[in-house]
N, C-alpha and C positions, 0 to 999 in steps of 0.2 A: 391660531395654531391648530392645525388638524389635530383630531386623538388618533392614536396606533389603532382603534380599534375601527376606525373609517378608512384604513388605508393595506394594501396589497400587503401578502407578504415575498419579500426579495428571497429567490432563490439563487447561488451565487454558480455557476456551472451549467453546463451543457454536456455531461457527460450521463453513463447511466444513475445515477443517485441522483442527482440535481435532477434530471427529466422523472423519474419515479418519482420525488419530493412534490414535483407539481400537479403530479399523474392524482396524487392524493389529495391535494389539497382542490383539485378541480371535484374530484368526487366528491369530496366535503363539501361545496359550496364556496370555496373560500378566494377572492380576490390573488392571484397571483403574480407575479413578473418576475420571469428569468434571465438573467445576463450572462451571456457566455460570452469569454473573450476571444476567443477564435473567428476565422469568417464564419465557417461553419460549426454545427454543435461537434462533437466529443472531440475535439480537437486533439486535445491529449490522447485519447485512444487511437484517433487515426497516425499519432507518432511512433505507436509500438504496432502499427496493424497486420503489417507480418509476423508476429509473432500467436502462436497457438495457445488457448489458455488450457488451465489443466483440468477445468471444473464446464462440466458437460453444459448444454444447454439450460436442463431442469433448474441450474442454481443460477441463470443469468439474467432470469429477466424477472419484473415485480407485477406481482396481480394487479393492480389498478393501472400502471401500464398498458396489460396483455387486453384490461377489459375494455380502455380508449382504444383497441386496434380491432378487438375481434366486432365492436361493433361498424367497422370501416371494412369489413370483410380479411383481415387479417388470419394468413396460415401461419400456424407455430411451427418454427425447426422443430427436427424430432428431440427429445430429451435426453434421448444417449450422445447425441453430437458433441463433438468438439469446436467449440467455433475458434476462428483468429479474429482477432480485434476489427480487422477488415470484415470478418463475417458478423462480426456483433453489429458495426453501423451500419450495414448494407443490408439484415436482414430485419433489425430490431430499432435502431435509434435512428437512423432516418427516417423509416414509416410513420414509427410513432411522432416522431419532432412536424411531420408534415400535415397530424391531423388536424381539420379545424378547430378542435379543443383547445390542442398546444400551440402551433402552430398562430395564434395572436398574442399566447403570451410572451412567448421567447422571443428575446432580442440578439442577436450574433454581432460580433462586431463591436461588443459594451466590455471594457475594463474596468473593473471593481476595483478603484484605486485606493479608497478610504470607506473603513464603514464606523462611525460615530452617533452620538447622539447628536439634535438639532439644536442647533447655541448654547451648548454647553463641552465641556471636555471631562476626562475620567475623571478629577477630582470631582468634581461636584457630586451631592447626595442628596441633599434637599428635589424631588419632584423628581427625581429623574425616569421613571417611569412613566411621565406623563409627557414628557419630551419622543416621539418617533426618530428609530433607527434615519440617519441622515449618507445616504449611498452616494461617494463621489465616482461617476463613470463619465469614462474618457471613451469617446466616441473614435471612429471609425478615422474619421480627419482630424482627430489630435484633441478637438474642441470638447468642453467639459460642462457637465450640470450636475446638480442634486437633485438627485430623487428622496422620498420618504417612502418609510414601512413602517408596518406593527412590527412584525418578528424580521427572523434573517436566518436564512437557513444557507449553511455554507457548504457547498461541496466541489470547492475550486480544487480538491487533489494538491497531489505533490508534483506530478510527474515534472512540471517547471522549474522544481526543486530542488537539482540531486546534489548527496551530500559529495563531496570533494575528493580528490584524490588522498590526502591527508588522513594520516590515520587517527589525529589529535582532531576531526572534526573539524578545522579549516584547511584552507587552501592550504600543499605543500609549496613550502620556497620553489621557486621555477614554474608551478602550475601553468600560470595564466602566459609566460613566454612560450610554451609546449604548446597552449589552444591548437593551433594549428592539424597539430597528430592526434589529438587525445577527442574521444569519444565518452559520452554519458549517456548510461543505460543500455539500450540491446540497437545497438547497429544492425542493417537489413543487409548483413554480408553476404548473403547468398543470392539478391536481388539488386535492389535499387546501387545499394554500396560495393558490389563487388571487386569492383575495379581498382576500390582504396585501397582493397586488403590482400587482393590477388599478389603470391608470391614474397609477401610481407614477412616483416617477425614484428608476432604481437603480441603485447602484455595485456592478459585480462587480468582485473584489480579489482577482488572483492568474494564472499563470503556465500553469497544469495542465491535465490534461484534467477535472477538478474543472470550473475556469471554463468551461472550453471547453461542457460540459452547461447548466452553468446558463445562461448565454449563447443558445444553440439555443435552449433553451425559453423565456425570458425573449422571444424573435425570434419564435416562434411564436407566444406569446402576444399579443405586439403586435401581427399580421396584421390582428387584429380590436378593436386597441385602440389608436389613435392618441393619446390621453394617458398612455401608457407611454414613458415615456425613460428610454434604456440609459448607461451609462457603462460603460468599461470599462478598469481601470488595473494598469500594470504593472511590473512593478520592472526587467524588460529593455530594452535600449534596439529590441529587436527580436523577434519573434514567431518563429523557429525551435524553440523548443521545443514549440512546440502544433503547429506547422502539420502537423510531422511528415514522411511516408515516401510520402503522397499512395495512387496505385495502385501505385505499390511495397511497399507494408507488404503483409507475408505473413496481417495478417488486414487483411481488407477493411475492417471497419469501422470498426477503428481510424485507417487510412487515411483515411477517408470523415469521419469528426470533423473531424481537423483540415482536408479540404478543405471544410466546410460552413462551419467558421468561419473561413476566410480569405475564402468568397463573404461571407460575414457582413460582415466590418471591408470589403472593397473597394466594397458595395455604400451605404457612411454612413450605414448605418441605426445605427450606434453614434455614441458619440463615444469616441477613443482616445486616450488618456493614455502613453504609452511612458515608459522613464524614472521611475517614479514610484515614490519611496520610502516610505513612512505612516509618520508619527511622531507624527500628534496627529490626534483628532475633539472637534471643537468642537459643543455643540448651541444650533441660533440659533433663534427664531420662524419663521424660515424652512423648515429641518429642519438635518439634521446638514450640517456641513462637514470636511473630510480634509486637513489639511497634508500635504507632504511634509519630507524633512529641507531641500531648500535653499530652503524659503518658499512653494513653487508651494502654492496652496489651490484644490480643486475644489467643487463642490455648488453650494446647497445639497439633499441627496439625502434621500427617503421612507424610504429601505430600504438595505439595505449587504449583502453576498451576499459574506464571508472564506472566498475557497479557495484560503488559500497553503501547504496541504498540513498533515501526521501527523504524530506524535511517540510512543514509545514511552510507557508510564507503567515509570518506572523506582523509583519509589517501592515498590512490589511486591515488588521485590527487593533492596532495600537493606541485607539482613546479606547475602547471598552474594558472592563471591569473581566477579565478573564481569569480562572481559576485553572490552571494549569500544574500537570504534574512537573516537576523540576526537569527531569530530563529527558521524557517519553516526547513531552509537549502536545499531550492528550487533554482533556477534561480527567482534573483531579483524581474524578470516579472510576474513573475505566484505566488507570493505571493499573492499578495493581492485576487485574483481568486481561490485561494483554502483555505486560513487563516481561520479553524475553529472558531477563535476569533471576528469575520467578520459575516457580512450577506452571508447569502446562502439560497438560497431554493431546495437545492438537486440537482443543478446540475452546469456545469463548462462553462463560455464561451468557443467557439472554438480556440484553441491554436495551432501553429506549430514552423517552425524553428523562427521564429522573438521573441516570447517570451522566448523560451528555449534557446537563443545564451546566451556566455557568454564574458568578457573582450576578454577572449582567441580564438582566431576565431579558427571554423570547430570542436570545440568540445561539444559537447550535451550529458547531461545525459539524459534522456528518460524509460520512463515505470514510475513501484512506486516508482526508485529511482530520477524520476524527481520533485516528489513530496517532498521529505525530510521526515518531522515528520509527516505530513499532512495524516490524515487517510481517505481521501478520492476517491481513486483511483480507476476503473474500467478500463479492458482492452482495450474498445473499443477505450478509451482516447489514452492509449500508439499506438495502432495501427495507429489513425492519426496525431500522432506528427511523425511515421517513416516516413509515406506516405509525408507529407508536406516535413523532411527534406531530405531525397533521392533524391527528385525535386532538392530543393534549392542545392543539391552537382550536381545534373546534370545540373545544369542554368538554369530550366524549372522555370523561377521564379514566370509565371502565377497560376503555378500549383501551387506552394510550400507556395503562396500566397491566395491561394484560400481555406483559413482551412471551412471545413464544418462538425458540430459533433452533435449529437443530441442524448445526455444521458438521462436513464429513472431517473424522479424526485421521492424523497422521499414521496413526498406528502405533507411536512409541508415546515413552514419557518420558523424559526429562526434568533436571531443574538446569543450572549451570552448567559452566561446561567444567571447573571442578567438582564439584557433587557427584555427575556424572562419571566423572574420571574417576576420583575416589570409591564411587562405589560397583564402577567395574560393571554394571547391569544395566544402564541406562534408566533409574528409577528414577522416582519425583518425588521423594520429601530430604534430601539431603540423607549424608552417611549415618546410619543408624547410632544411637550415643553408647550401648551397653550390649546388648544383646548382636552377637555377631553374624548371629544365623539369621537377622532378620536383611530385609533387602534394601531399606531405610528407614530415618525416624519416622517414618508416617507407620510405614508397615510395621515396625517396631511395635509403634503406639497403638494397631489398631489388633495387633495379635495379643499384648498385653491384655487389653480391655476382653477378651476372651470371642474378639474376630478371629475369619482367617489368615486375615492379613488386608491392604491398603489394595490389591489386586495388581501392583506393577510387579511384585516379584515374577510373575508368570509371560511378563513381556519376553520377545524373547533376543537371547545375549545378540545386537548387531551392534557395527561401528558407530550406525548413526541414531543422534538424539531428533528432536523436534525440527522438522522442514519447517522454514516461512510458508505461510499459505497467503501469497500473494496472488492477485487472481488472474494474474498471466504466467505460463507457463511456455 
């Protein structure tokens, strides 16, 4: 039996995190092989590539990346730019995936069916460290082998994942007889897809900045198509999670989303649904119709647009010893750091391999899929969870140790979306317990202690709490 320590480590993705994770490990010295399941690498990103992210050049690409390209003669986008997903592969992750560094260790075409230890399963504990990660990939014509690793570093993304039209988290009764009309994620209505929606009525279904895109475009489209009707329906009883941070958000554009789409709903060019749970689609002669749980039915709708957000595929990993938060479906650690149910003020302490280990040594999910359901993701995050764990597989433990991350803030603060309602300010430590004048228990606790306060009472009073910072826009 080989040791882990004679053997490659598997990087699981061909997207930007998975290509940065190798970008490092090649700097380090360290044996690699990457499997992406698509023909070509960022597969997943080329699915949303019309779509514009909201976080400028500066936050999208990884130094050990930029430094395998500029020695290839590589120019960098300017750093105020906006890229689209089409501009991220075309200007950044093809060059880079083409150098001869990368470029022998990437494999396209390899589906990561199983990742286990070698003759053994999760029960076992005696030696299992001395057993190498055992990768089933399923090639190109169907045909299957095992490969070996020391470590595993996973950044296979969600995007093949999305959560369901269901507001209970699975499928709604009728979903899968609907497939036909219904859409997941951000449709290229204004491009490739136009022609499905042209003149439509359509239900977008969901909370995010997902909706929030599809929506804008679906609004553009209609400028010049007066038989296009929008729905728009929500499981909130209120729009603060989209609206967002406004010109407060430390990136503009993400900003600038959610104020397009609040001109959107105030201008009735939609119709909006609040409050709206999905539990059933019915198909009539008419088209489809959408229960909620307490009876309300809308439609009948052309088209159906489900962007109620990600989900990990945890199937992938199901002999390993995985230490996961119950419902995030994160690494343990980094719950409570990303738990939209939690305080936040738009942005994430610095995390590297310490938070993202799991029971199972030398395996890390990483990128969105390190986040689970959590719609909070920006790439700059994934870039230094590679940097940190690269170190930690090299023994640099100072380095791998040394997480340093500084993400742009929303601009508001939040906890819940009670809390927030209860305290009428948009604050972040929940409603004050005693003290009325204070703006919540934080601020309460930190004026008591003879502060001036927690600093959210100075936020200032809007509709909207905490934006997802997913990194498309």
């Amino acid at each position: 039996m080989s040791t882990p320590s004679d053997l490659p480590v598997a990087v699981i993705g061909g997207g930007p995190v998975g290509l940065a994770a190798a970008a490092h490990l090649i700097a380090r010295g360290l044996p690699v092989r990457l499997y992406e399941s698509g023909a070509s690498i960022a597969s997943n990103i080329r699915a949303w590539g019309h779509v514009r992210l909201f976080s400028p050049w500066e936050f999208n690409t990884d130094a050990a990346a930029t430094a395998i390209l500029r020695d290839h003669g590589w120019q960098a986008p300017p750093d105020d730019v906006l890229p689209t997903g089409d501009d991220l592969v075309a200007a950044y992750l093809e060059p880079l995936s083409q150098t001869p560094e990368m470029s022998q260790v990437i494999e396209t075409g390899a589906k990561v069916r199983h990742v286990s230890r070698q003759g053994i399963d999760k029960v076992v504990t005696r030696g299992r460290g001395d057993h190498p990660f055992a990768l089933t990939i399923e090639g190109r014509n169907g045909g299957g082998r095992v490969d070996l690793a020391r470590a595993v570093i996973d950044a296979s993304g969600t995007w093949q994942n999305p959560s369901p039209l269901g507001a209970a988290g699975t499928p709604a009764i009728g979903e899968a007889a609907s497939r036909h009309r219904i859409a997941y994620g951000i449709p290229d209505v204004l491009r490739a897809e136009r022609a499905t929606y042209a003149g439509k009525r359509v239900l977008v279904i969901g909370g995010g900045h997902s909706a929030a895109n599809a929506l804008l475009d679906l609004a553009r489209l209609a400028e010049n198509d007066a038989g296009l009707k929008m729905t728009w329906a929500v499981r909130s009883a209120n729009l603060t999670r989209v609206f967002g941070g406004g010109a407060d958000d430390q990136l503009a554009a993400r900003g600038q989303l959610g104020t397009d789409l609040k001109h959107l709903v105030e201008s009735g060019r939609l119709n909006l649904v609040l409050g709206f749970s999905a539990a059933r689609v019915d198909e009539t002669s008419a088209g489809a119709t959408v229960t909620a749980n307490d009876g309300q039915t809308i439609g009948p709708f052309d088209r159906i647009i489900v962007a109620t957000g990600l989900r990990p595929d945890l199937d992938m990993t199901r002999e390993l010893r995985l230490d996961l938060d119950p419902w995030l479906e994160c690494p343990r650690a980094l719950g409570p750091l990303i738990d939209p149910n939690l305080h936040s003020c738009g942005s994430v302490r610095p995390h590297g391999h310490k938070v993202l280990a799991h029971i199972e040594p030398d395996y890390f999910a990483v990128g969105i899929k390190s986040y689970g359901r959590a719609p909070t993701f920006l790439m700059a995050t994934g870039y230094e969870q590679v940097r940190s764990i690269a170190a930690h597989l090299a023994g640099d433990h100072a380095a791998a140790d040394e997480v340093r991350l500084i993400l742009p803030e929303t601009g508001v603060c939040s906890t819940s979306f009670a809390d927030a309602e209860k305290a009428d300010a948009g604050c972040c430590g929940g409603p004050a317990v005693s003290d009325t004048a204070a703006c919540c228990a934080e601020d309460e606790a930190a004026k008591a202690s003879g502060a001036s306060g927690c600093g959210c009472s100075s936020a200032p009073k809007v509709e909207a709490a905490k934006a997802s910072c997913c990194a498309a826009a």
